[in-house]
N, CA, C and O atoms as a GROMACS GRO file, in nm:
protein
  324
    1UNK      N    1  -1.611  -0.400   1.031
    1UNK     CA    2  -1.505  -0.362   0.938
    1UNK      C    3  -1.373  -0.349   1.014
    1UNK      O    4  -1.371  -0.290   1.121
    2UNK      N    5  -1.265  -0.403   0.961
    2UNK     CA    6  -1.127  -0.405   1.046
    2UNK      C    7  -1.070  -0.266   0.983
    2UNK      O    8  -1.102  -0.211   0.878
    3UNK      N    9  -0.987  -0.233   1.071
    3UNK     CA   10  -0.904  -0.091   1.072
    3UNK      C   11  -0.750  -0.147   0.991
    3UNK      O   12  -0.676  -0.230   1.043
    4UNK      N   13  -0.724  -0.082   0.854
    4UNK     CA   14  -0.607  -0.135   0.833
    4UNK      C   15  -0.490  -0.090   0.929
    4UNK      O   16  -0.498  -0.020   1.030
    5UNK      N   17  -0.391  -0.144   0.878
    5UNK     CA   18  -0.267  -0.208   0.988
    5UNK      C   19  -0.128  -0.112   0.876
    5UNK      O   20  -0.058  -0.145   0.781
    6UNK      N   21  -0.145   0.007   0.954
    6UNK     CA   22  -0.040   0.058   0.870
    6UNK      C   23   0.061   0.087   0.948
    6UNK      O   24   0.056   0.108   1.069
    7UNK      N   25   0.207   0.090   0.841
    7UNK     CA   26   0.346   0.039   0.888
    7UNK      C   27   0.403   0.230   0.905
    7UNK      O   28   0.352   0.330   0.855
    8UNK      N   29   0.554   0.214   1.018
    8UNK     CA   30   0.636   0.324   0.962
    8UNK      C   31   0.665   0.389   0.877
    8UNK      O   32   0.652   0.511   0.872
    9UNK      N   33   0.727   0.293   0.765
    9UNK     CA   34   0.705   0.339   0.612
    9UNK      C   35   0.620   0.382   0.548
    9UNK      O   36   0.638   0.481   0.477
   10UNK      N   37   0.516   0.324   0.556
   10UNK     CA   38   0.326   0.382   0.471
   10UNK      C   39   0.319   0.481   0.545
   10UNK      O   40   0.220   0.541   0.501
   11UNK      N   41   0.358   0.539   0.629
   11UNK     CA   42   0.300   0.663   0.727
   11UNK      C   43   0.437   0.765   0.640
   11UNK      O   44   0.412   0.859   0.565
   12UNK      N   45   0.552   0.725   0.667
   12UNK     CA   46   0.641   0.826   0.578
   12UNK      C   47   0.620   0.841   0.405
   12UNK      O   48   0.676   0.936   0.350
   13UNK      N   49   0.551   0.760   0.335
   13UNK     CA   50   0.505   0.768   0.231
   13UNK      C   51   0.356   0.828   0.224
   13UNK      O   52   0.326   0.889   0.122
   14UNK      N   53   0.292   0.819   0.294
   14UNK     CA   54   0.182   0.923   0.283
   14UNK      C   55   0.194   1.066   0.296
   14UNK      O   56   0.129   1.148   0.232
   15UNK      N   57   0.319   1.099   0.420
   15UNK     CA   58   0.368   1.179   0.424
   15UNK      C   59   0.450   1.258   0.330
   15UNK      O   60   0.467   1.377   0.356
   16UNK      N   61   0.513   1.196   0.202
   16UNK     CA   62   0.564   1.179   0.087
   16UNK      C   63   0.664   1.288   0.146
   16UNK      O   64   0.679   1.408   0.122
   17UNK      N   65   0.749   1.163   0.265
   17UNK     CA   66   0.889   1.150   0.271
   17UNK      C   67   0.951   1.021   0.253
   17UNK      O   68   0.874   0.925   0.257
   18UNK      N   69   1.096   0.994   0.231
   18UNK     CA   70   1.193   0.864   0.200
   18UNK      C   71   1.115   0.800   0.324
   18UNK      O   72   1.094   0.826   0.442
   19UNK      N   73   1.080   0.682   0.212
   19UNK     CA   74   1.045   0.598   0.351
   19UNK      C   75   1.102   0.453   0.350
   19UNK      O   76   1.039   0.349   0.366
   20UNK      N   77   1.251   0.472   0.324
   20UNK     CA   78   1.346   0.366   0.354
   20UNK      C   79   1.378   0.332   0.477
   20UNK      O   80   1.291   0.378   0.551
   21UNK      N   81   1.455   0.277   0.535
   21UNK     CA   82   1.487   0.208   0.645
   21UNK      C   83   1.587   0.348   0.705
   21UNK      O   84   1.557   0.401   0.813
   22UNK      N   85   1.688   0.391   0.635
   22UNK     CA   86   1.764   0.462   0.660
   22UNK      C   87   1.765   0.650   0.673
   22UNK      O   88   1.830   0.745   0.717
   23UNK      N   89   1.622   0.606   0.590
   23UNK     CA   90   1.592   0.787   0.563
   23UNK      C   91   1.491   0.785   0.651
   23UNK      O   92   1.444   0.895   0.678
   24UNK      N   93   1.439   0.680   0.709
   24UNK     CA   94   1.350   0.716   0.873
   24UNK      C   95   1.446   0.719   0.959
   24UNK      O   96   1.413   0.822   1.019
   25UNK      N   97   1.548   0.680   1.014
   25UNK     CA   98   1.611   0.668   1.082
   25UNK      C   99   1.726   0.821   1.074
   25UNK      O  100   1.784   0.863   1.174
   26UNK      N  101   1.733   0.857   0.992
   26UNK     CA  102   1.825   0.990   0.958
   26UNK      C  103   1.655   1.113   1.041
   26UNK      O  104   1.654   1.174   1.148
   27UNK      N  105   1.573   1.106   0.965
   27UNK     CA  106   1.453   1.180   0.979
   27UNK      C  107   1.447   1.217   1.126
   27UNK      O  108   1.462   1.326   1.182
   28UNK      N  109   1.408   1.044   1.195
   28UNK     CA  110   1.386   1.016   1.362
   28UNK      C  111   1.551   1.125   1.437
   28UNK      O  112   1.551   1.221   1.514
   29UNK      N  113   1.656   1.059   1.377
   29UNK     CA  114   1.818   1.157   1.414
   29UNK      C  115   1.808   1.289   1.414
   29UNK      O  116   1.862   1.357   1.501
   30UNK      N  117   1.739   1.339   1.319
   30UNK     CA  118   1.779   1.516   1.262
   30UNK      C  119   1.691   1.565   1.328
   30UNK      O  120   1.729   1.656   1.400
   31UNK      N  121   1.534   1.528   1.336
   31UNK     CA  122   1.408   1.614   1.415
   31UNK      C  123   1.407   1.600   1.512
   31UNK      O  124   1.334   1.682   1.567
   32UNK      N  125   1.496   1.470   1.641
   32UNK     CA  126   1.439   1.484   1.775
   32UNK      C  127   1.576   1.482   1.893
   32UNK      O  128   1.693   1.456   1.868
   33UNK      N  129   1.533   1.510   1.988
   33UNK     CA  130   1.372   1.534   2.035
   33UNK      C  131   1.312   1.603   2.028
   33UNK      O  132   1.347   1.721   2.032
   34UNK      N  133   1.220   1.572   2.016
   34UNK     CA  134   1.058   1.682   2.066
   34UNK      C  135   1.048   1.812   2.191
   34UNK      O  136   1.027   1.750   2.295
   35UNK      N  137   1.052   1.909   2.212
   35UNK     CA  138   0.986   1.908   2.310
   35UNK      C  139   0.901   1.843   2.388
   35UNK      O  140   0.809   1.788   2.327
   36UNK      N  141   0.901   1.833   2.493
   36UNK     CA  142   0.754   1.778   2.571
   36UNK      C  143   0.650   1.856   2.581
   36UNK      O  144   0.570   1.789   2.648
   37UNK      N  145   0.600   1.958   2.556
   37UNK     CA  146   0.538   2.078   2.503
   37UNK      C  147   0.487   2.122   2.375
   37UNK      O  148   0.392   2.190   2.336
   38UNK      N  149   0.596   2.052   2.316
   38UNK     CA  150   0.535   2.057   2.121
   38UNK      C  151   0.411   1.962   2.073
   38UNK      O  152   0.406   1.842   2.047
   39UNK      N  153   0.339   2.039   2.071
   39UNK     CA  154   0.254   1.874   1.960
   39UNK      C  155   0.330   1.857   1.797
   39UNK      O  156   0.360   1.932   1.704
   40UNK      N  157   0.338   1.720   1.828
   40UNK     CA  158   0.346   1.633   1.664
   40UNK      C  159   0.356   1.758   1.565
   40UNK      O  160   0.451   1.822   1.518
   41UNK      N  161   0.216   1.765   1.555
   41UNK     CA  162   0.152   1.821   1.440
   41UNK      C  163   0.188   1.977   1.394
   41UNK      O  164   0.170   2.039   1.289
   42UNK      N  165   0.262   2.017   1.555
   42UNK     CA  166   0.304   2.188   1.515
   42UNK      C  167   0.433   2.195   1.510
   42UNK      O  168   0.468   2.313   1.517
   43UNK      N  169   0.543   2.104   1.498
   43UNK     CA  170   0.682   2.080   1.472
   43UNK      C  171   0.712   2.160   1.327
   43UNK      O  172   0.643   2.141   1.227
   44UNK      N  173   0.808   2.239   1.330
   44UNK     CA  174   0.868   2.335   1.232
   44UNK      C  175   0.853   2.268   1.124
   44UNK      O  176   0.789   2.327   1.036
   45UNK      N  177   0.900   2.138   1.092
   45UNK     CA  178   0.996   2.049   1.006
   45UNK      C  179   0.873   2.010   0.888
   45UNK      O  180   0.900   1.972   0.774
   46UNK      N  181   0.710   2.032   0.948
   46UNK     CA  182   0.646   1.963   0.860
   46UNK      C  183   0.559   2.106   0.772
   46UNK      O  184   0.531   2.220   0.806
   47UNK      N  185   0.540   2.036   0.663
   47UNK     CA  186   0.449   2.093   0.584
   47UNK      C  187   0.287   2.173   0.619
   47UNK      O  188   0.227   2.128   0.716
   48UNK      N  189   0.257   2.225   0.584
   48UNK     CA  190   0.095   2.302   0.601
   48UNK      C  191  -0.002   2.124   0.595
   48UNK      O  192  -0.078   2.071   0.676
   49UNK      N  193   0.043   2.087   0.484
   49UNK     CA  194  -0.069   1.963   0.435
   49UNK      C  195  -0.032   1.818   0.550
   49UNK      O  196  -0.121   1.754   0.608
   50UNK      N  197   0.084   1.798   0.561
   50UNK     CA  198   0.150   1.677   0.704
   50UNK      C  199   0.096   1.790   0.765
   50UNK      O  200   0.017   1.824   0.678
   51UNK      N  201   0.083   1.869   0.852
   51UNK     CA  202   0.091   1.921   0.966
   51UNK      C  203  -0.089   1.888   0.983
   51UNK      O  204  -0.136   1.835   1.084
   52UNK      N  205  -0.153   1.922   0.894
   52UNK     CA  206  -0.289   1.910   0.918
   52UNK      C  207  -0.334   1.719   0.879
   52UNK      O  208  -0.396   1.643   0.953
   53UNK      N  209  -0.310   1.706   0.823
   53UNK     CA  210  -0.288   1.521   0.849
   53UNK      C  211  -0.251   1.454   0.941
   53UNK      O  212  -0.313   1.349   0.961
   54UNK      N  213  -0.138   1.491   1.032
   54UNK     CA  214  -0.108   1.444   1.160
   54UNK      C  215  -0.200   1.477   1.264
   54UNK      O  216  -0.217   1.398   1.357
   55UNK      N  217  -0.275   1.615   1.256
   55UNK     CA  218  -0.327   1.648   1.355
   55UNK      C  219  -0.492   1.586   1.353
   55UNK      O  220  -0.562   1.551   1.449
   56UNK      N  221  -0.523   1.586   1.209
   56UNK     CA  222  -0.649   1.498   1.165
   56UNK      C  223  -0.666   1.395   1.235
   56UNK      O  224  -0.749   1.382   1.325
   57UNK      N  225  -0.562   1.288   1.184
   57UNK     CA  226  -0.540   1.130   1.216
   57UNK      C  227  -0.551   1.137   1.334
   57UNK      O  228  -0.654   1.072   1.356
   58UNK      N  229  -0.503   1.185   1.460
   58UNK     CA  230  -0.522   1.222   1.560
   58UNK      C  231  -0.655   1.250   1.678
   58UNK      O  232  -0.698   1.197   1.781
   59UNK      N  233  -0.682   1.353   1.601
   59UNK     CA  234  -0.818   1.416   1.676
   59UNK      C  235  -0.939   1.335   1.642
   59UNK      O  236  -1.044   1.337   1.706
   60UNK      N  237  -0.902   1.226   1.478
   60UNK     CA  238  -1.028   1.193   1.505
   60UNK      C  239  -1.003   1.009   1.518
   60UNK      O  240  -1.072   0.912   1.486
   61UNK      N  241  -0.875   1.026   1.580
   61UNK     CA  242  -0.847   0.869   1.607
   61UNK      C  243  -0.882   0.811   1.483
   61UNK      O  244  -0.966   0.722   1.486
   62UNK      N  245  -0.833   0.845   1.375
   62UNK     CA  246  -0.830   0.794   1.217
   62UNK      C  247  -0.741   0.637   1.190
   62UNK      O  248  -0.635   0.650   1.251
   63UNK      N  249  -0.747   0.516   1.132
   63UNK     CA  250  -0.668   0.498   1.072
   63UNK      C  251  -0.502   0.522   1.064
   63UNK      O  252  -0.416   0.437   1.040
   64UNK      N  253  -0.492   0.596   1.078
   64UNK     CA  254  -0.301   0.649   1.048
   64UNK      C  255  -0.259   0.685   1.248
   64UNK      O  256  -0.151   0.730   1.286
   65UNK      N  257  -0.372   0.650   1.338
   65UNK     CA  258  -0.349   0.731   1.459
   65UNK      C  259  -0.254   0.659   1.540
   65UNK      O  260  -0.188   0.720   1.624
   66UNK      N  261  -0.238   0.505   1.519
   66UNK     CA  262  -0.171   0.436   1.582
   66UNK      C  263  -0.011   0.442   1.575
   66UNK      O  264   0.082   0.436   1.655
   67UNK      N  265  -0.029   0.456   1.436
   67UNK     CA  266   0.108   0.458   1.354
   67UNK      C  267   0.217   0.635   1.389
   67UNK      O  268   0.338   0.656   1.393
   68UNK      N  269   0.111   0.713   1.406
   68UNK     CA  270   0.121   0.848   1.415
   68UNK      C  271   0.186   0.879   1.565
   68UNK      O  272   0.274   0.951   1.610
   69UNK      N  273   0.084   0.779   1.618
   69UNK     CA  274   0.126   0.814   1.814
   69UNK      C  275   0.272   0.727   1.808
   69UNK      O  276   0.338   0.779   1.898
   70UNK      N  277   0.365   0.607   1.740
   70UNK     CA  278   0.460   0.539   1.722
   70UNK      C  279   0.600   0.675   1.648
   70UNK      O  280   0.722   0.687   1.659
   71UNK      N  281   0.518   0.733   1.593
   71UNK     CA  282   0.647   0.853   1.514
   71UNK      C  283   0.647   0.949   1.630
   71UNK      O  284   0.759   0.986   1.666
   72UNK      N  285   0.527   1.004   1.703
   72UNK     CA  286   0.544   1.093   1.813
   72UNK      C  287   0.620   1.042   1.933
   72UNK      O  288   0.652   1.129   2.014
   73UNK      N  289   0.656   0.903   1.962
   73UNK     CA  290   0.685   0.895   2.058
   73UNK      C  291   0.870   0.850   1.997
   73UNK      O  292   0.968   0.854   2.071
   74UNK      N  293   0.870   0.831   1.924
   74UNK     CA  294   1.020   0.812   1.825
   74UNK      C  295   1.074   0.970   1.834
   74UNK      O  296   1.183   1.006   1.881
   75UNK      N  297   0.995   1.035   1.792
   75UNK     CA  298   1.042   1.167   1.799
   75UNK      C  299   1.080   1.230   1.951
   75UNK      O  300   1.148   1.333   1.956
   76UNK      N  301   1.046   1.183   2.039
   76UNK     CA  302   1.051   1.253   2.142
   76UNK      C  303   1.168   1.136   2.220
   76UNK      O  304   1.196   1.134   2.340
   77UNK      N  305   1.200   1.084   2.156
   77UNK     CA  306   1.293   0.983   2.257
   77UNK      C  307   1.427   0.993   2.204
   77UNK      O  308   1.538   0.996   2.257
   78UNK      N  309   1.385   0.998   2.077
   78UNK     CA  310   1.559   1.027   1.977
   78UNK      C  311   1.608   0.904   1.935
   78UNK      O  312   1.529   0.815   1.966
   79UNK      N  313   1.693   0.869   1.884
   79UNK     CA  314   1.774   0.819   1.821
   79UNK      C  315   1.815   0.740   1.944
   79UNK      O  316   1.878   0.794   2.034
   80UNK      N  317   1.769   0.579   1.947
   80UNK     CA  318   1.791   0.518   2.061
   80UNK      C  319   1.958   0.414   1.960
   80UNK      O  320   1.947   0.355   1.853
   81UNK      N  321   2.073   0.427   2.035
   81UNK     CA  322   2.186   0.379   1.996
   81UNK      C  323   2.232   0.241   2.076
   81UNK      O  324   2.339   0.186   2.047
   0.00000   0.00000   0.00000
């Protein structure tokens, strides 16, 4: 069975945030960086239900984990100009 192939956007829409071109890019601007110390999943900014979804996808190398480790590492680099 193949692992679907999910995008930036499908990950901000599951998340059921704007998942336009511009409202990821405002999102990626306003939340980072990261600490290097913070996990993903315990960042202020997210919900009880994202917070336990990110950390899910994660721990059990789910589906959404690839896409997930691509927003964690966006987040921690910032807004590349």
């Amino acid at each position: 069975m193949e692992n679907p192939n999910h995008s930036l956007p499908s990950l901000f829409k599951q998340l059921g945030l704007d998942n336009d071109p511009v409202s990821i890019d405002q999102f990626i601007a306003t939340h980072s960086p990261l600490k290097p110390e913070l996990h993903l999943a315990d960042a202020f900014f997210w919900t009880e239900s994202q917070s336990q979804f990110l950390r899910d996808e994660i721990l059990d190398d789910a589906d959404w984990a690839e896409v997930v480790d691509q927003l964690n590492v966006m987040l921690r680099k910032g807004r590349q100009g």
